[in-house]
C-alpha positions as CSV (number, residue, x, y, z in Angstrom):
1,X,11.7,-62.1,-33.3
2,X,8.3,-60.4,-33.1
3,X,6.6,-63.9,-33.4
4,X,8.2,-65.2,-30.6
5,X,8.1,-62.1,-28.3
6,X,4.1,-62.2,-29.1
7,X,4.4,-65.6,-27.6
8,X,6.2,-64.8,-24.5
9,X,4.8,-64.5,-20.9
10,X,4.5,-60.7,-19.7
11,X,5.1,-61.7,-16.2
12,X,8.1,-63.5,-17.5
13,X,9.6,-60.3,-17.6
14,X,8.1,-57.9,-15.3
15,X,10.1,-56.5,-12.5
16,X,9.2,-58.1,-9.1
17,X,9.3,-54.8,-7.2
18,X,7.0,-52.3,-9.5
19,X,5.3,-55.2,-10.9
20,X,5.5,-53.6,-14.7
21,X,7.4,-54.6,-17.7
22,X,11.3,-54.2,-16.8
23,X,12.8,-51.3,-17.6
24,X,16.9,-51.5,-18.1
25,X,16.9,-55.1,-17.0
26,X,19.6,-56.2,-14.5
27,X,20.1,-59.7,-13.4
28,X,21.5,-60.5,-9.9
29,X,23.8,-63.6,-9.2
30,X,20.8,-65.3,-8.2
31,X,19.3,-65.4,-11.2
32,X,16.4,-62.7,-10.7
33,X,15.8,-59.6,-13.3
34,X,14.8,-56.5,-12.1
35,X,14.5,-52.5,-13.0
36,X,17.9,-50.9,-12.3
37,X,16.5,-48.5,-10.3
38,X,13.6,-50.9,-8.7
39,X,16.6,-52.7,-7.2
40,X,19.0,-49.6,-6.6
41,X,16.0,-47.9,-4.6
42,X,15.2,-51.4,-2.5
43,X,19.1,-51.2,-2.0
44,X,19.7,-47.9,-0.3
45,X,16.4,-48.5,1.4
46,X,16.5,-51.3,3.3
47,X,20.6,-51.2,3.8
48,X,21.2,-54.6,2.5
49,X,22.2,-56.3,-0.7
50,X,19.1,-59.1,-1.0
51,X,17.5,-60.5,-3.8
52,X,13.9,-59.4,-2.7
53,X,12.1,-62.6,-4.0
54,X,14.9,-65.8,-3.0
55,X,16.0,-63.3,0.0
56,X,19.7,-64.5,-0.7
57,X,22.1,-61.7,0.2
58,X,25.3,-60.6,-1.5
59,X,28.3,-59.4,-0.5
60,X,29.7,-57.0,-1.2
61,X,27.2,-55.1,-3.2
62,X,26.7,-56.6,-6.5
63,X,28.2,-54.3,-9.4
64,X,24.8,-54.1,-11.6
65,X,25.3,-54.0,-15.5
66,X,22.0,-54.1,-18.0
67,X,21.5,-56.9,-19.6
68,X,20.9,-56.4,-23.4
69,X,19.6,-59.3,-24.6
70,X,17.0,-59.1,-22.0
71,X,16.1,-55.5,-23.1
72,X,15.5,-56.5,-26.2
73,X,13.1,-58.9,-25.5
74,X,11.2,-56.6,-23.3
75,X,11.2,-53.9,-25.8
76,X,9.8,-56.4,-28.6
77,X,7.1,-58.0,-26.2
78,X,6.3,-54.1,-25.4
79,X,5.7,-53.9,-29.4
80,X,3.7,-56.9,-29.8
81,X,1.7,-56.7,-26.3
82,X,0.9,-52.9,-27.7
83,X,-0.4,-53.8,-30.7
84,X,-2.4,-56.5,-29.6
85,X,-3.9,-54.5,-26.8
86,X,-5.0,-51.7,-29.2
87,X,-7.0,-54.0,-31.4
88,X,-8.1,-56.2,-28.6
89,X,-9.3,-52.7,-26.0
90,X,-10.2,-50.4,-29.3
91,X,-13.8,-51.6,-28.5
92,X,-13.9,-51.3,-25.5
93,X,-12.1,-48.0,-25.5
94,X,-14.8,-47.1,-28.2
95,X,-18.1,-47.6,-25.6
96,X,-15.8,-45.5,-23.0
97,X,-15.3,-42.9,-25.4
98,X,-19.1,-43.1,-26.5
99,X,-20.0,-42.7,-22.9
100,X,-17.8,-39.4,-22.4
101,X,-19.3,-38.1,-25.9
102,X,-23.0,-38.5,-25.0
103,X,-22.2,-36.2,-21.8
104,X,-20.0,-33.8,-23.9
105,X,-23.5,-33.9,-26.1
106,X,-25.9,-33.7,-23.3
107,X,-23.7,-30.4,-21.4
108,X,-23.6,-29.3,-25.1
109,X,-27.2,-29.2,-25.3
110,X,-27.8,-28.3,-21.7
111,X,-25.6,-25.1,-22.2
112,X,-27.5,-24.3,-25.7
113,X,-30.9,-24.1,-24.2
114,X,-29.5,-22.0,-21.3
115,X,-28.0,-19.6,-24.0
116,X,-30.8,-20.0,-25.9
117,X,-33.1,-18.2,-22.8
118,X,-30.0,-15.9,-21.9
119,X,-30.6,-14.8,-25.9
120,X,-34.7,-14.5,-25.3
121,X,-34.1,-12.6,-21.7
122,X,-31.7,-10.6,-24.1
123,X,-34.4,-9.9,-26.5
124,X,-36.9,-9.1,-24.1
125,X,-34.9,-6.5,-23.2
126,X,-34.0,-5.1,-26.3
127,X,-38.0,-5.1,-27.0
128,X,-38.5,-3.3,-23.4
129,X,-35.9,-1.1,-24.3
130,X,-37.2,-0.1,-27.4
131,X,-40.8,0.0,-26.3
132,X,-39.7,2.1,-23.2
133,X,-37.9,4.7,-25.7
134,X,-40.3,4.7,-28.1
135,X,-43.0,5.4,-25.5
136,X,-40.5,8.5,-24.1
137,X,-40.1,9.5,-27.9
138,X,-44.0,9.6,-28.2
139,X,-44.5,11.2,-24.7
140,X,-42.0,13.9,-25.0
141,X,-43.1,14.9,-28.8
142,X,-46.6,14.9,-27.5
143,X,-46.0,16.8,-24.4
144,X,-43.8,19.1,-26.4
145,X,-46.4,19.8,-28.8
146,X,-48.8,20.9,-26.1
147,X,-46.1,22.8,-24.5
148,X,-45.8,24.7,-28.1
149,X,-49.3,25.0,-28.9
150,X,-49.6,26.3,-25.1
151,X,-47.0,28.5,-25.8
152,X,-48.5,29.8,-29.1
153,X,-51.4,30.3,-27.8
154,X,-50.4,32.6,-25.6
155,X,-48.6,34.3,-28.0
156,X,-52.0,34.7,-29.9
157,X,-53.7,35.5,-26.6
158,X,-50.7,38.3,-26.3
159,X,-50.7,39.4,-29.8
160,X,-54.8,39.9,-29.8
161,X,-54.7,41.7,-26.1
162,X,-52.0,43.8,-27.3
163,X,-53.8,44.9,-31.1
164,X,-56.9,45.2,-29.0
165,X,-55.4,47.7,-27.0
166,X,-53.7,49.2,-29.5
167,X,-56.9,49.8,-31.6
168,X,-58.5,51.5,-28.2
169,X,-55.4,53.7,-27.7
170,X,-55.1,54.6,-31.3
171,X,-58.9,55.7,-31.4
172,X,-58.9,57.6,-28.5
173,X,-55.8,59.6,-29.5
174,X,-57.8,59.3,-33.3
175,X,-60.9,61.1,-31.7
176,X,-59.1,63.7,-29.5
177,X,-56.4,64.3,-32.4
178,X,-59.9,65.2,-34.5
179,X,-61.5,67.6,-31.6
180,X,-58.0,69.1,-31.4
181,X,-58.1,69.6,-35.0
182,X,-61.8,71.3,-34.8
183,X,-60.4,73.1,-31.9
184,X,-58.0,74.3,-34.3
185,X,-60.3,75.4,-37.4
186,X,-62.6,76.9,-34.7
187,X,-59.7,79.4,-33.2
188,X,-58.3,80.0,-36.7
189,X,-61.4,81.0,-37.9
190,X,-62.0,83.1,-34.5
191,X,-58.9,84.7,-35.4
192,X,-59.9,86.2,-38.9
193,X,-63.1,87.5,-37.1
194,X,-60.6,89.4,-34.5
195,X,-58.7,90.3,-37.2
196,X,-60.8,91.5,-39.5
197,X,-63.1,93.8,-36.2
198,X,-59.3,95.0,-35.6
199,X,-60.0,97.2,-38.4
200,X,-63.4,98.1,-38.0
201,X,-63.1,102.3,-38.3
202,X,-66.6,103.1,-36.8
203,X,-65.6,103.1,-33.0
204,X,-69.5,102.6,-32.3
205,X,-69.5,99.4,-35.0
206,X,-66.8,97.8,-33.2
207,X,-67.7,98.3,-29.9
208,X,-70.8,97.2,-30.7
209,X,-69.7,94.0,-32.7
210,X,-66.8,93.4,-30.1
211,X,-69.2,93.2,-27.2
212,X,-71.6,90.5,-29.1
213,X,-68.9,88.2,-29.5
214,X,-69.7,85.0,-28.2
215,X,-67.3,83.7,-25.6
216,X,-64.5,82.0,-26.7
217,X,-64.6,78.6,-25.4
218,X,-61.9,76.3,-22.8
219,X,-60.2,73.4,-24.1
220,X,-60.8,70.6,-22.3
221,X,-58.4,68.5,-24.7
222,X,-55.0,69.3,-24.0
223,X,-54.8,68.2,-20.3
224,X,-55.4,64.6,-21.2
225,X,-52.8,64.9,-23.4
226,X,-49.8,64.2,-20.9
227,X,-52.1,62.1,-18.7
228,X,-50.5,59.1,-20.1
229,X,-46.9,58.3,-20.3
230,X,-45.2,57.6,-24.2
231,X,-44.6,54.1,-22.7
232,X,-47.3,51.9,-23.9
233,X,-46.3,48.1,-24.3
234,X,-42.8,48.0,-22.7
235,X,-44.6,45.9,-19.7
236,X,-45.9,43.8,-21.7
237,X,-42.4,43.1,-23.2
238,X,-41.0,43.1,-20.0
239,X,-43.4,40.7,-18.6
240,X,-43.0,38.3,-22.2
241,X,-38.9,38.5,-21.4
242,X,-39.6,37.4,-17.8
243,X,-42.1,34.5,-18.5
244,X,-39.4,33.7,-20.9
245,X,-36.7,33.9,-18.7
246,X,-38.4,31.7,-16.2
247,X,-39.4,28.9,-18.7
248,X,-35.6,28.6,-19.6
249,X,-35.2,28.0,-16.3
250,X,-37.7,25.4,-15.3
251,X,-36.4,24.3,-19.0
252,X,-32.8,23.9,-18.1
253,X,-33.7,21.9,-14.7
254,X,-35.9,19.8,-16.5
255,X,-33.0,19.0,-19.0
256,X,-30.3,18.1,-16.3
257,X,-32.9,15.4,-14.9
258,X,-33.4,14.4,-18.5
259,X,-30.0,14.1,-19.4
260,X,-28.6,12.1,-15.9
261,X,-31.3,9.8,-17.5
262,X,-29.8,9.7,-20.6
263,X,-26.0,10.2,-20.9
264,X,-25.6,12.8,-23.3
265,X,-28.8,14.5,-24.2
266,X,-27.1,17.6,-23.1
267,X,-24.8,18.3,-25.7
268,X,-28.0,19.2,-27.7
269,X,-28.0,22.4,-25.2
270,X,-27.2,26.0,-26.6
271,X,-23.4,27.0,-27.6
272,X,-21.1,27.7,-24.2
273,X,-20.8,31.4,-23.6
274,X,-18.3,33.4,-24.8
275,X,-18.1,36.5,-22.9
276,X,-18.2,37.3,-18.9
277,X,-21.4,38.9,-19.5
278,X,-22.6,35.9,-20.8
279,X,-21.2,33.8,-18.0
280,X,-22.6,36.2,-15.5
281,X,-25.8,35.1,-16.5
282,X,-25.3,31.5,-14.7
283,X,-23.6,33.1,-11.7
284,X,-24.7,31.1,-8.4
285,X,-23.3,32.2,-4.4
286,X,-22.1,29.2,-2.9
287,X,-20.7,28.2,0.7
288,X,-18.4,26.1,2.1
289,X,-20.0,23.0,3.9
290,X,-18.5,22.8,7.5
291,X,-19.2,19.1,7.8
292,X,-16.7,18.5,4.5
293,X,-13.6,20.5,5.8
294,X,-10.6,19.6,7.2
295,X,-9.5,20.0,11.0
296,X,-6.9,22.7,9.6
297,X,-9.0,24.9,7.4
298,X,-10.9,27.7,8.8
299,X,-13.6,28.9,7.5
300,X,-14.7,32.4,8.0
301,X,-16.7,35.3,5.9
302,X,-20.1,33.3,5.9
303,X,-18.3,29.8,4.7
304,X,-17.3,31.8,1.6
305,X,-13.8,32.1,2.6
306,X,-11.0,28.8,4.1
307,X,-7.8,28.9,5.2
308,X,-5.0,27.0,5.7
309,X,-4.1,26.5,9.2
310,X,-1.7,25.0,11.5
311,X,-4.2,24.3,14.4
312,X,-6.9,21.8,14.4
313,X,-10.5,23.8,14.1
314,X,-12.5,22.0,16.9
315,X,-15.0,20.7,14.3
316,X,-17.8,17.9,15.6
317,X,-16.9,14.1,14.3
318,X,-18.6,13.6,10.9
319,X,-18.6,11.0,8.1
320,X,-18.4,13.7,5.6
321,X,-15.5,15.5,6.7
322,X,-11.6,15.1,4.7
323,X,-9.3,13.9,7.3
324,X,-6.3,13.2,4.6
325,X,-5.5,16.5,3.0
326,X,-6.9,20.1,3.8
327,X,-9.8,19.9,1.3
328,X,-13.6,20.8,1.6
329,X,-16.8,20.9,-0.2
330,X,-20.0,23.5,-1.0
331,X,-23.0,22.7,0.6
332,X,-24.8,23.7,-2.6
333,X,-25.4,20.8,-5.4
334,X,-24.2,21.8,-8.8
335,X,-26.7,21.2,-11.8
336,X,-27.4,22.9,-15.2
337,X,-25.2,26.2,-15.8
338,X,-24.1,27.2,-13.3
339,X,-20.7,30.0,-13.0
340,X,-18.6,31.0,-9.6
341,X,-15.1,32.4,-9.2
342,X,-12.9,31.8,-7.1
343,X,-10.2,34.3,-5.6
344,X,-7.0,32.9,-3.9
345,X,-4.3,33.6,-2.4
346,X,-1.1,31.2,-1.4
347,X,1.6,29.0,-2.6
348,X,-0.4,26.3,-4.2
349,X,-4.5,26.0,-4.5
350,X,-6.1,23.7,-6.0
351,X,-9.9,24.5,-7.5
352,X,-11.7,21.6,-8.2
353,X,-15.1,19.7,-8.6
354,X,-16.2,16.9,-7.4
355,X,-19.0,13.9,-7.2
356,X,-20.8,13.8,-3.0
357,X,-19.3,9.8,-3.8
358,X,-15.3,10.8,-3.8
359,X,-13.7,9.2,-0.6
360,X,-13.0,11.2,2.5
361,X,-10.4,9.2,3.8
362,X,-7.6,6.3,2.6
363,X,-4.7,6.7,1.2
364,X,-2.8,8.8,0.1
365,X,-4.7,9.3,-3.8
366,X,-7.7,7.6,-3.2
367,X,-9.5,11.5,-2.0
368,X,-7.1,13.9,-3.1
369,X,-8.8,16.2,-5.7
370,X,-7.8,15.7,-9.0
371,X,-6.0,11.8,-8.9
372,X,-9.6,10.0,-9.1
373,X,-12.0,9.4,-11.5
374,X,-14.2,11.5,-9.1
375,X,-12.9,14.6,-8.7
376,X,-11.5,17.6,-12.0
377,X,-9.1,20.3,-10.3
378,X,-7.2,23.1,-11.6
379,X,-3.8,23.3,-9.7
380,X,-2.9,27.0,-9.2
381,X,0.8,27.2,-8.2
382,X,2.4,30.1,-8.1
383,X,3.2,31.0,-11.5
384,X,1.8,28.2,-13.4
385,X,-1.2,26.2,-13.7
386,X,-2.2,22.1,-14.0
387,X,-5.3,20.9,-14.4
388,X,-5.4,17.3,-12.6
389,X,-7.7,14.2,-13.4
390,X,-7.7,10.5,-12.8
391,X,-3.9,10.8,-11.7
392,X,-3.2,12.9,-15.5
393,X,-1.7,16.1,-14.9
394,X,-1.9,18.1,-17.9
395,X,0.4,21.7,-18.2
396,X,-1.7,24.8,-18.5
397,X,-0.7,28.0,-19.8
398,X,-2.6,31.5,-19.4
399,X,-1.9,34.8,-18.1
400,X,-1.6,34.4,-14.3
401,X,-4.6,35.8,-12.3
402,X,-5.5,35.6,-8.3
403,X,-9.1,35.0,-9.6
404,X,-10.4,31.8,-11.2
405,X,-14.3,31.8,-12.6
406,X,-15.3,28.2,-13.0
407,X,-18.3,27.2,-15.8
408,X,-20.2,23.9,-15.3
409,X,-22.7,22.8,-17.7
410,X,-23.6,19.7,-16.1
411,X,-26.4,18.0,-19.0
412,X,-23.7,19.2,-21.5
413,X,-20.8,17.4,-19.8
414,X,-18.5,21.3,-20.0
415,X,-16.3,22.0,-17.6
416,X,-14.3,25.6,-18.0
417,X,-11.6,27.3,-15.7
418,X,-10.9,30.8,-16.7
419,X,-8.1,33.6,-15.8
420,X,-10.1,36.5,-14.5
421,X,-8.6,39.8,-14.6
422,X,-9.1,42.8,-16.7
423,X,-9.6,40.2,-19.7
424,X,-11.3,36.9,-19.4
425,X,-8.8,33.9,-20.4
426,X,-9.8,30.1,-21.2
427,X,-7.7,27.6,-19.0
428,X,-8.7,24.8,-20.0
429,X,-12.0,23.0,-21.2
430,X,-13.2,19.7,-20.2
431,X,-16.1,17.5,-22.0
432,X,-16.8,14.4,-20.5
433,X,-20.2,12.6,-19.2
434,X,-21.1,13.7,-16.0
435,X,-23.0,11.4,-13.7
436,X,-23.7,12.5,-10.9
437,X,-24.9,16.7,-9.2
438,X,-21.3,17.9,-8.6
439,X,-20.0,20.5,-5.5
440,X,-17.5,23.0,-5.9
441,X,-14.3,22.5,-3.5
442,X,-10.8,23.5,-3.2
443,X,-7.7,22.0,-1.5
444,X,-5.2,24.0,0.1
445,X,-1.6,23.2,-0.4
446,X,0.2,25.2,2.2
447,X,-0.1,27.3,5.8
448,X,-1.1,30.0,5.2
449,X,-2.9,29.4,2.1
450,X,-6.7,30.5,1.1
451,X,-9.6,30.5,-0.9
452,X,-13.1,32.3,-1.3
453,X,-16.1,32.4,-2.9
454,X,-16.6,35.7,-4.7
455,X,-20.1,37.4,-4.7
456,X,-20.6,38.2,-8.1
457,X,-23.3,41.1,-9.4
């Protein structure tokens, strides 16, 4: 059968209408073959039951059956025609396929060489990189190093002034301590001569010995004595602390810049303070930035103080200013250690920081303290407290207080809220990379509701 399918003519049996090999053959009383649906579709299309190559028409419409013995044969010439044409095109299908792998080969090699410069630009950054660091690394060690042998040498230069001084000093209180004592073995030995004319019994002898006397002579020791106060070196101490004191500042500014250059350098910075003594020491006054607030808060008490309102302040247009929720902003940039409390007063405040970047305006989220990535705040509500981030609200417990000190060390990436009152409470802590100088704000919840910048001493 395959034999004599192989020998059969394709259009023999290809269907008149689709022009392929027929598919469930049918044969009309004509004697034409078609597809059953070829000639179902021509059917309903043109509306009238014609044999589309002999044109002859049939009525009423021809009841269509498939013819088996013709399916067969299409089926076996499908088979041999198959075969045939995979040996007779593998050939040619092999050069077409060739063709398609030589440009597969040539984009391979075209996306090689442009990885292979991606991975040298790659490189020459990982060189700059490391050249750049090891260049800081040398720099800073170097400048360091002068900055410590500057530093000792002024502690030599301190050390020799003050011996120096303390030699002269000692001397001069050496040499009047020895005139003192001469002054001493001079009236002693005065004294017995006194003593021993007291009882002379020849009223003649002793007037006469008593009147050829010399004069006893004025001390003109003991004033200088007291000239000088028992404080000697506490100035120089004083003035040591100070110098030091102003270097740690100078030191700390330099170290924000340092570490907004490189994320994380900070946490290399001293331990966080422990007492409110401590904290004190960081204390800044800051002021509420007009431009920043919202139509309803007033400000009042030098921008140190904002409250709620119902009536719209008649503030000047600015881009800076909230226009969503009653929130506002310092004026002052916050870098380094830096410590400020806040006292409130209300329903529900919210004490926050905050990047200069946070949104102003949008919806609802996008610039409400606390649910962005740009903004940490401390929800005070009444009796309890939540500290809000990135849309996270996290519960809080600590002894209630109407007073809230904030710490901020920026290069260190620490955030702290405290309860202030008689004893200092820790609220929460937050350590995180900071990117940016941050400002101190706050966002009041109700009417009625306020907050202020206390002046710390």
């Amino acid at each position: 059968m395959a034999q004599k399918g192989s020998q059969l003519d394709r259009e023999t049996f290809s269907c008149s209408i689709c022009l392929d090999l027929l598919k469930d053959p049918v044969g009309l009383p004509c004697g034409h073959s078609y597809c059953m649906d070829c000639i179902k579709d021509f059917w309903d299309e043109k509306n009238i039951y014609s044999c589309p190559q002999c044109r002859q028409t049939f009525s009423p419409r021809p009841v269509l059956g498939k013819n088996t013995i013709l399916a067969v044969l299409v089926e076996e010439l499908k088979k041999t025609g198959l075969l045939a044409a995979t040996r007779v095109s593998a050939a040619a299908e092999r050069t077409e396929k060739q063709k398609e792998l030589e440009v597969s080969r040539q984009n391979i090699q075209v996306r090689i060489q442009d990885r292979e410069k991606d991975v040298k630009v790659l490189q020459q950054k990982v060189d700059a990189i490391n050249g750049s660091a090891d260049k800081a690394v040398e720099h800073s060690e170097k400048t360091f190093a002068e900055l410590i042998r500057l530093i000792q040498k002024r502690s030599s230069d301190v050390k020799q002034q003050v011996r120096a001084k303390q030699e002269t000093e000692v001397s001069r209180v050496r040499d009047l301590q020895e005139k003192l004592e001469q002054e001493i073995a001079d009236l002693k030995r005065r004294d017995t001569e006194l003593k021993t004319l007291s009882h002379t019994e020849d009223h003649n002898q002793f007037l006469h010995d008593y009147t050829s006397l010399p004069p006893l002579s004025t001390s003109t020791h003991s004033s200088s004595i007291y000239i000088r106060p028992l404080r000697y070196f506490e100035d120089v101490t004083a003035a040591v602390s100070e110098a030091r004191e102003k270097l740690q500042d100078v030191l700390r500014e330099t170290w924000t810049n340092i570490s907004l250059a490189v994320p994380g350098v900070g946490v290399l910075l001293s331990p966080q303070p422990k007492t409110r003594t401590d904290l004190l020491r960081y204390s800044c006054e800051l002021t509420l930035d007009p431009n920043t607030a919202h139509t309803q808060l007033s400000l009042s008490k030098g921008n140190r103080k904002a409250k709620a309102v119902r009536e719209d302040q008649s503030y000047p247009s600015h881009p800076d200013r909230f226009t969503e929720h009653q929130q506002v902003l310092s004026q002052e940039s916050l870098t380094g250690r830096r410590y400020w409390e806040v006292r409130w007063e209300g329903r529900g405040v919210y004490i926050a920081v905050a990047y200069k970047t946070i949104r102003r305006a949008g919806w609802f989220d996008e610039c409400r303290f606390g649910n962005n990535d740009e903004s940490w705040a401390l929800n005070c509500h009444r009796d309890t407290f939540t500290f809000c981030f990135d849309y996270v609200r996290t519960p809080v417990s600590g002894p209630q207080s109407s007073r809230i000190g904030v710490y901020l060390d920026h290069s260190a990436g620490v955030l702290c809220f405290y309860s202030v009152s008689k004893t200092m409470t820790l609220l929460h802590r937050v350590q995180t990379t900071f990117t940016q100088p941050l400002y101190a704000g706050c966002w009041l919840f109700y009417c009625g509701d306020s907050a202020e910048f206390c002046k710390l001493k």
